[in-house]
N, C-alpha and C positions, 0 to 999 in steps of 0.2 A: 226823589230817590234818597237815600237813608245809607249807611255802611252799618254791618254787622257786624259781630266778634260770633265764630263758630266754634267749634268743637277741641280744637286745638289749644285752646288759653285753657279750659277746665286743667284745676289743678298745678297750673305754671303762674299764673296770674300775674304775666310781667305787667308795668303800668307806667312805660315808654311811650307809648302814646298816648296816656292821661297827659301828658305835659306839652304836649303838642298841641293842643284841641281847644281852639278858641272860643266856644262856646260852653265848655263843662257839659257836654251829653253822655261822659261817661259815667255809670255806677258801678257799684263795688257789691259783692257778694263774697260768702266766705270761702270762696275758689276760684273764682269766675268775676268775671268783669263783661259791661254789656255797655250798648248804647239805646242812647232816648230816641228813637225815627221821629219824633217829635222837632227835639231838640236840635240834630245834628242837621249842620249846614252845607253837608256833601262838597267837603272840602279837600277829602281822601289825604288829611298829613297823616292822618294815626295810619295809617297801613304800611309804609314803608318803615314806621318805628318800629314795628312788632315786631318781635324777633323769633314770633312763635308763628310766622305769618298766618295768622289765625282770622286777620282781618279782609273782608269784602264790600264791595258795592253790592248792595241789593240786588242789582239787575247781572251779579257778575257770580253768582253763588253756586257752587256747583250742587247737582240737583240733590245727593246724599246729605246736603247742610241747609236743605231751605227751610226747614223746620227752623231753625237758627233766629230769623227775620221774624218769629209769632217770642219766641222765648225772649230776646230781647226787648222788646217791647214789652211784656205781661212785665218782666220782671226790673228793668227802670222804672216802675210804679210802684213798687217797694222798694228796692235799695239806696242807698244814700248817694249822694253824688260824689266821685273823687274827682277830685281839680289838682294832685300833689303830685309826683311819681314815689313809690313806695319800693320797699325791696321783693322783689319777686317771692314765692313761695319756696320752702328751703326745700321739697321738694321737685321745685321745675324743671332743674337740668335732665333728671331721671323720665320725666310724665313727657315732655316736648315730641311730637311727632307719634306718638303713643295713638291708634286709633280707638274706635270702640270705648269714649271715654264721657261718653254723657249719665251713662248710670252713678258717673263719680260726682256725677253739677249737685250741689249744694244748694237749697234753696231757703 
């Protein structure tokens, strides 16, 4: 099993649970942040970080986000890894709980 980052982080980009994450399986995109199902040690700390609770178990993803679990995957094979926490996006407070927001993912 693997954790995803869904639909909720597009455009908030908090990176609370980058620092959390002992193995660095998260990446960075220019909106979006994801995880490596490779990488990650289903260890579930980044999920209680997030404050966009944007974060799931694979097996816990509700069915509107399970597309979520193919995008992060594709796209940790291109993004760079972040290991830092950084400042959220200065628009996050506004995007956070905002649905209907995959047309805005950045790739």
């Amino acid at each position: 099993m693997t954790y995803v980052v869904t639909e909720n982080c597009i455009r908030c980009k908090y990176t609370d649970c980058v620092e959390v994450c002992p193995v660095d399986c998260f990446h960075e995109g220019p909106n979006f942040l994801v995880i490596d199902p490779v990488e990650c040690i289903d260890c579930s700390l980044c999920v209680a970080e997030c404050p966009a609770d944007a974060i799931y178990a694979a097996d816990q993803l509700p069915p509107e986000q399970a597309h979520f679990l193919e995008i992060n995957a594709e796209l940790a094979q291109v993004w760079p890894v972040i290991a830092q926490t950084r400042l959220p996006l200065s628009e996050a407070d506004a995007w956070i709980d905002r649905g209907e927001k995959l047309r805005y993912l950045e790739r």
